[in-house]
Every structure is written in C-alpha cells, then in structure tokens.
C-alpha positions in Angstrom: -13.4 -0.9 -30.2 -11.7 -3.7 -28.7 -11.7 -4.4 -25.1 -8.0 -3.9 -24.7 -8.4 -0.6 -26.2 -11.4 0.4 -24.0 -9.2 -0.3 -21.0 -6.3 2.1 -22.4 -9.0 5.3 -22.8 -10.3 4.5 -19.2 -7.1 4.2 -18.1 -5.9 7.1 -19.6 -9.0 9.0 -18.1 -7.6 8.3 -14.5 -4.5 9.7 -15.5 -5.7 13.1 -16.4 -5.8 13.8 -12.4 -4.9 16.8 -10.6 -1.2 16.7 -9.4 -0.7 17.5 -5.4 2.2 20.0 -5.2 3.6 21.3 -2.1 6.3 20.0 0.6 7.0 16.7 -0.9 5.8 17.5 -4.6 9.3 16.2 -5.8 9.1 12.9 -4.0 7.4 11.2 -6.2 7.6 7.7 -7.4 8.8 4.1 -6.2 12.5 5.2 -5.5 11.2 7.7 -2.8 8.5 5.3 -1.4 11.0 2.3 -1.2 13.6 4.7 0.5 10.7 4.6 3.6 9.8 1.3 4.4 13.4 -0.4 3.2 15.1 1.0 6.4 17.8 -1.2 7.0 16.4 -3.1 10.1 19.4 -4.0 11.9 19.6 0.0 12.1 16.5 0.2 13.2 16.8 -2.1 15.5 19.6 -0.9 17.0 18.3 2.8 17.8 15.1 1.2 19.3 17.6 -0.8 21.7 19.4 2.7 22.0 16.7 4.2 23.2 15.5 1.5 26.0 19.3 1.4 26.9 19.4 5.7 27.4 15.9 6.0 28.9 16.7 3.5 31.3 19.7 5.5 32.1 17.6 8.3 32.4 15.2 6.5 34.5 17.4 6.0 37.1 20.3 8.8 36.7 17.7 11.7 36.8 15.1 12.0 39.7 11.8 13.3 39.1 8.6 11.7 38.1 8.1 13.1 34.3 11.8 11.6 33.4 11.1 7.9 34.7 7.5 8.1 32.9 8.8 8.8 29.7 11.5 6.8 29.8 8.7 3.9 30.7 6.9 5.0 27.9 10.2 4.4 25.6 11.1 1.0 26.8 7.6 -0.4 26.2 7.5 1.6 22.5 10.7 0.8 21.4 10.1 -3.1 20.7 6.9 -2.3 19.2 8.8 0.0 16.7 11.0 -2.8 15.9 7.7 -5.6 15.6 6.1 -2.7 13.4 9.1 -2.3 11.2 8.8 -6.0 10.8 5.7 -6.0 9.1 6.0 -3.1 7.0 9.0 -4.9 5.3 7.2 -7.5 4.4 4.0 -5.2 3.5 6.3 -3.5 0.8 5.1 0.1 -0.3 1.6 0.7 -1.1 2.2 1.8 -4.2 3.3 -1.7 -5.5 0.3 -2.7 -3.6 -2.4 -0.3 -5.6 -0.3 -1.1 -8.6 -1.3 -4.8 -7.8 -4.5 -3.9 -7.1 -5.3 -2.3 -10.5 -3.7 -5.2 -12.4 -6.5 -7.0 -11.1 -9.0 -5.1 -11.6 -7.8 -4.5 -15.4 -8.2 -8.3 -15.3 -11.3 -8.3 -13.5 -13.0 -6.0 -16.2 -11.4 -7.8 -19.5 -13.5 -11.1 -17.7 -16.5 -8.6 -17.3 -16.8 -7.6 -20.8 -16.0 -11.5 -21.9 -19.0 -12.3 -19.9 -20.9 -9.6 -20.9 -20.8 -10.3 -24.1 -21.0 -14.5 -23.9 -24.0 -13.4 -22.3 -25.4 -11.0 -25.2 -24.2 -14.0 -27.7 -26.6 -17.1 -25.5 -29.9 -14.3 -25.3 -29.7 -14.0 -29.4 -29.5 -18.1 -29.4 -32.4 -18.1 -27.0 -34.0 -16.3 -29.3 -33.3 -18.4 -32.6 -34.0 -21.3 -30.7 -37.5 -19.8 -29.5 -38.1 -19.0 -33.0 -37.5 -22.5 -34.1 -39.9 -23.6 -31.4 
C-alpha cells in the first residue's frame, strides 16, 4: 500500500467519530462558523460606542451606586470588545485553522514515511557494504 493511500484509511478512521447532537446540532459547517467571527465591525463597533454613550447616560441620569458601577464596568469593556473583535477577524474561524493544521500534519507524515523508509533503504546498504568488508 502506498503512502497516499495509508493516509486516506487513517483519515477515514477519524471520520468514523461520534456526531454531537443537541442545541446547535444543525449548525454545522464553515457557513455557520464564518457567520460568528465575520460580524461586520463597523456594527460592532458602533454598539460598543452605544453602549459607553447610554451607560454614561445612565451614570449620571440615575443615582445610586450599582447604576454608576456598571455603567463603569461598560465604558472600560466596550473598547476591549471592539480590540477583541479585531483580532478574531484576523484569527479567522478555527475550523479553517484545524483544517490547516491537518494539511500539515498530512504533509508532516508523507515526509515521515519518506524518511522512514530512506532510512530502511541506507541500513540494507550498510549491510552490503559490511558484507563487502
């Protein structure tokens, strides 16, 4: 058996996995997992400024202590939402990312098994040559 071929029945062995059902059991794929971290940002970003703009109202329009706290606690988490919606746009999903990751190591073993047997090949010429010795 070829090495190509070896990596197909492993790879076909990974696929024979349990399916997880449940809540979200038919959102599956890279159109749903795209659909979360492709937000438009400007719409993002302008709900985070939303926020800072009403809890600031809040802050100030409302007395009490529990109102201004969490309306603190939205003006400083806001701008990190929008810095954290940054960088998972340019993360992309983590599907494309483990799909990356297994191209590699599909490459990584197709290397291993050309060593391997380069390897196997130099012992039997070490061998002739000892014989010849």
């Amino acid at each position: 058996m070829d090495i190509a071929s070896q990596l197909k029945v492993a790879n076909g062995a990974r696929k024979g996995r349990k399916q997880v059902g449940g809540l979200f059991s038919g959102c599956k794929g890279e159109k749903y997992d795209k659909g979360v971290t492709d937000a438009p940002a400007p719409i993002v970003n302008l709900v985070a400024l939303g926020a800072i703009g009403i809890s600031g109202f809040c802050m100030f329009a409302v007395a009490g202590v529990s109102v201004s706290v969490a309306g603190g606690c939205l003006c400083l988490f806001s701008p990190y939402m929008i810095y954290q919606k940054r960088i998972l746009k340019d993360l992309g999903t983590f599907r494309t990312l483990l799909n990356d990751m297994r191209q590699k190591i599909n490459e990584f073993q197709i290397e291993n098994m050309k060593l391997t047997s380069n390897v196997s090949e130099l012992g039997v010429h070490v061998a002739e040559f000892e014989e010849i010795e």
